[in-house]
Structures are given as structure tokens and as C-alpha cells.
C-alpha angles and dihedrals in degrees: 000000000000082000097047099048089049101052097041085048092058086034089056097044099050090043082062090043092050082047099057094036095052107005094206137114094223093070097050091046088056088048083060095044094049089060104048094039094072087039089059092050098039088048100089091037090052096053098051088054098042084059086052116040135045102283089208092067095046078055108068093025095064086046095050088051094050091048084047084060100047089054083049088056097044094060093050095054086046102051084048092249096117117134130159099247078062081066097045091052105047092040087060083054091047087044094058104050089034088058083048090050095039097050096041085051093045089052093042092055089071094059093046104049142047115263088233088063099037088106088045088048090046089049082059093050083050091044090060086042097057108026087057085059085051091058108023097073088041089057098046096042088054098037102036097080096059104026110035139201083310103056102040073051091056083055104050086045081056097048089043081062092047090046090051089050093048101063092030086076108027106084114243107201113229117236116240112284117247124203115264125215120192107196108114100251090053096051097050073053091053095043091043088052107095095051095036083060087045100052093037086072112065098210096041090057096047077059102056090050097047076045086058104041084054094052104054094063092041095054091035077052096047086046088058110030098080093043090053103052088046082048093050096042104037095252100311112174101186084055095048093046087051091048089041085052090049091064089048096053090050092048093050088044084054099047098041079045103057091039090062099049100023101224136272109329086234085058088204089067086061087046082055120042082040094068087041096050081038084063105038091057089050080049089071108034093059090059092040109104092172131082090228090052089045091059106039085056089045095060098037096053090049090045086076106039097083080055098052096039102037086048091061092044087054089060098046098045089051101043093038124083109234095223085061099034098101092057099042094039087043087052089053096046086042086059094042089046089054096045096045088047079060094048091053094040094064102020087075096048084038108062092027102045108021102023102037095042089049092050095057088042101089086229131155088254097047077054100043090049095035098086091053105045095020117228146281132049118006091010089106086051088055100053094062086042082060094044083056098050097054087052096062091055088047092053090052098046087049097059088067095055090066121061100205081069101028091054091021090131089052088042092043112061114211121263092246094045087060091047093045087054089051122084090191097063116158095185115100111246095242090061101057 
């Protein structure tokens, strides 16, 4: 949560500073997109290594690596050499090692925790997540004006430090190892694992695409919400940093909530009416011409993403075997990382170049969506935020209409009932 805090409060702060230097989408999309296109590359790689080595140690390394860019960033800023392609650089490095830190830690939580509790374990991943964007635009909004860039970036240096201590002393159980071959055709089988194992099951892999199609509008939504609002506002950050926090408090309410009550017991019902809950919000959001509007719907959109999401990671954990978790849930991050670069990449181009120009055109279209997002600037912006919204409802109603996705836990047997059925299990029985 230290860590958390530290890193969405320099985020935050540099999102404002791209804003004011360019004042365009389009910049703070391509931030986006620096940072997920190493992690695309670096995916297969990673899970392959996180099967292999102590994931501990992964771990603090990559953390150590991320707090080493943000002092990089810090003494550019000081020494007045700052630029933005400085951003785009050093997040493709930070992309990289934070890909390496969040996947050791996804494929560690399997072997710590029951596999009745693993929805109520991925609500607390979401509650860091999100109660970090509750307090890190109140921070910096507080702390900004006295301190500057340089000093949120101090604390983030310092929470870097706690996060590191934190998982230096807590003990992170090791998978099963495997034996490991290093001829070359051993190791493309190695790296094609995890997706060979996704699209070998039917109903894993429906997921991953439903996954993926959510995926797109949501990140296409992420890319556009916080230009929209400055757009709308002209560039007020208070406003931005409530609605950010919004976000935040929805997100906390949906993650205490689902710990509490654990989910759906079909844990695909939770994947689904969370995308659609996710969109409706955004629906919302996108009309809504008025700060109260914006963070009701706020809240309400991120309210459902810890269901959506800590329902998935329930299915994976259960069906997947923990000694092969690294490569396959690096293989699924590797396909939504692709898909969200995409997202990010025309989000940006979109809104600054195709949606803001239609809505000043006078056109039959500016007419037709006027009435809905209003006019003016941003409104352009909002009416691909609202395409994506409806998008996001779409994804989650269509999940019902396919039954690899709709039955995919009765499809899918769980990881021990294949080992119980092996006389040849490796996995300790504790661990199971």
C-alpha cells in the first residue's frame, strides 16, 4: 500500500506536468503506451524466469529498479532537463521490472493462500490498487503546492524502501521445480507454453478473448477519462484529482465488499456483471456534464472492477497448476498487454485528431451526440469515452450468449482434481 501511495502520487503529478506542457491527449496516451510495449516483449520472457527463480527476490529487485527511475526522473526535473520523451524512456524501463514484480507476486498468491479465499486475496490486491488512488491525489493536492514534482518524487523514493521491506521479511513459498532443458527447441517450448496451455482449453481460452475484448474499451476508457475532465474543466486539476479519488473510493467499497462476501459462488457470473456494472458507470460518466454526475459514476464504475477482476484470478488460480502458473498467467497478461498498448495507442489520435474535430463541425453526427455529451471542448473526447462504455456492457452480456465461457468452471476441472487423479504429483500435498 506504501508502494502504492508513492508511485500514483508521482504518476499523478507528472500526468498534470505532460498536460500543461502539451496539452494534448495524445501525449498522455503514448505515455501509456511506452510503458505497456516493453512489458509485451519482456512477458513471455518473465514467465519463464518467475518459474525458475526465487520470486522474492524478483520481487525487491524489480522494485529496487522502478524507485532507481523515479530518482532519475527527479534530477532531471532538478537540473531543468526534463522532456517528455524523458517520460516515455524511463517508463518503458519501469514497465519492464514492474511487469517482472506484479506477475511473481500473481503466481505466489496460489501457493499462500486457500483456494476458497483466492477472490477474497485478489479484493485485497484491488484494495491497494484503489485506496492508493483515494490518497494519492489528496496528497499531492495538499502537498504539491509546497513541495513540488521533487518532493511527491522523495516520497515515492521512501515507499519504494517500505515496499521492499515488506516482502524482504514475509516468507514467499517457491512452486515445484520443473526440470529444465536448454537446448533451443526446448526453450521456444518453454516460452510458447503458457499460450499453448491456454488455447489447448477451449474455455480458457473463450475467456482470454472476452478478457481482451474487455480490455480494449476499458483501456481506450482509462487513456481518455483524465483528458476529458481537464478538457471539460479547463484544466482543473482539484476537479481531476476528486474525480481520480473517486475512482479510488469505489474501487476500496468493491474490494472490502467482495472480501466480505467472497464473490459469486460461479465465479464467471462475478467476471461478467462486473464488465457490465464497469460500463454502466462509464456510461454515465461520459453524459454527465456535472462534477457530482462525474463522481457518482466514478465510483460506481470502479465499484465493480475488483469483482470483475478478482473473479477471473479465482479461475485461473483454481484451474491452473501453481508449478506452471508464471508462464500461462504471463501468457494472459502478455495478450491483455498487447491489447491495452493498442487501446492507448489509438485512444490518443482518436479523440484529438477524428472526435474533437467532428464535434466543432457542425455535422449531422456533432448534432445527433450533442444532446447527450453537451458541446464544446472535451465533448469529442466524451463521445468515444461513451463508445467505450457501451462496449464494456456489450463485452459482459456477450459472455452469456457462449457456453465455453458461460459453463467454463464446469468445463474447466480444477488444478488438484487433476493431481489427485496423478499418480505421478509432484506438488506437495500442503500446497494443494
Amino acid at each position: 500500500m506504501a508502494s502504492a501511495i508513492g508511485t500514483a502520487m508521482t504518476q499523478f503529478a507528472l500526468t498534470i506536468w505532460i498536460w500543461q506542457t502539451t496539452q494534448e491527449s495524445t501525449a498522455i496516451a503514448l505515455l501509456s503506451f511506452f510503458f505497456q510495449v516493453p512489458q509485451i516483449l519482456i512477458t513471455l520472457f518473465a514467465g519463464l524466469i518467475i518459474d525458475r527463480v526465487n520470486r522474492k527476490r524478483l520481487m525487491i529487485v524489480s522494485d529496487a529498479i522502478v524507485a532507481l527511475c523515479t530518482i532519475v526522473i527527479a534530477l532531471l526535473y532538478a537540473t531543468h532537463y526534463l522532456q517528455v520523451w524523458h517520460l516515455y524512456t524511463l517508463a518503458m524501463v519501469y514497465g519492464c521490472f514492474e511487469q517482472l514484480q506484479t506477475l511473481a507476486y500473481s503466481a505466489s498468491i496460489s501457493l499462500m493462500v486457500p483456494k476458497q479465499h483466492y477472490a477474497r486475496a485478489s479484493s485485497i490486491s484491488s484494495l491497494v490498487t484503489y485506496g492508493s488512488a483515494i490518497l494519492a491525489p489528496a496528497l499531492v493536492g495538499l502537498l504539491y503546492p509546497t513541495i513540488g514534482i521533487l518532493g511527491i518524487m522523495a516520497i515515492d523514493v521512501i515507499t519504494f524502501t517500505i515496499g521492499i521491506a515488506a516482502v524482504w521479511i514475509i516468507p514467499i513459498p517457491q512452486p515445484p521445480k520443473t526440470e529444465i532443458s536448454h537446448d533451443r527447441a526446448s526453450l521456444w517450448q518453454e516460452l510458447s507454453f503458457g499460450l499453448n496451455y491456454i488455447w489447448a482449453r477451449p474455455s480458457l481460452s473463450a475467456l482470454t478473448v472476452l478478457f481482451c475484448a474487455f480490455l480494449l474499451t476499458y483501456h481506450m476508457g482509462e487513456t481518455l477519462y483524465q483528458p476529458m475532465i481537464l478538457a471539460r474543466t479547463d484544466g482543473n486539476t482539484q476537479i481531476l484529482g476528486a474525480v481520480v479519488t473517486a475512482a479510488g473510493v469505489g474501487g476500496v467499497l468493491g474490494a472490502i465488499g467482495l472480501g466480505f462476501w467472497g464473490g459469486f459462488q460461479r465465479r464467471i457470473h462475478g467476471v461478467l456483471v462486473g464488465f457490465m456494472g464497469a460500463g454502466l458507470g462509464r456510461i454515465f460518466l461520459s453524459v454527465g456534464q456535472q462534477y457530482p454526475i462525474w463522481l457518482g459514476s466514478q465510483v460506481f464504475s470502479a465499484l465493480n472492477i475488483p469483482l470483475a477482476f478478482g473473479s477471473s484470478y479465482a479461475i485461473w488460480y483454481a484451474k491452473v497448476e501453481p508449478e506452471v502458473q508464471g508462464r500461462v498467467l504471463a501468457s494472459a497478461h502478455m495478450l491483455g498487454l498487447i491489447v491495452g498498448a493498442i487501446a492507448t495507442l489509438i485512444a490518443g489520435p482518436l479523440a484529438d485528431r477524428v472526435f474533437e474535430p467532428m464535434m466543432h463541425s457542425g455535422s449531422w453526427l456533432a448534432q445527433g451526440f450533442t444532446p447527450l455529451v453537451g458541446s464544446g471542448s472535451g465533448s469529442g473526447i466524451a463521445v468515444l469515452f461513451l463508445l467505450t462504455a457501451i462496449g464494456m456492457v456489450a463485452v459482459g452480456v456477450s459472455g452469456y450468449a457462449f457456453p465455453s465461457i458461460r459453463n467454463a468452471e464446469d468445463l474447466l476441472p480444477d488444478y488438484d482434481h487433476h493431481h489427485d487423479q496423478d499418480s505421478n504429483n509432484t506438488v506437495p500435498p500442503s500446497l494443494l
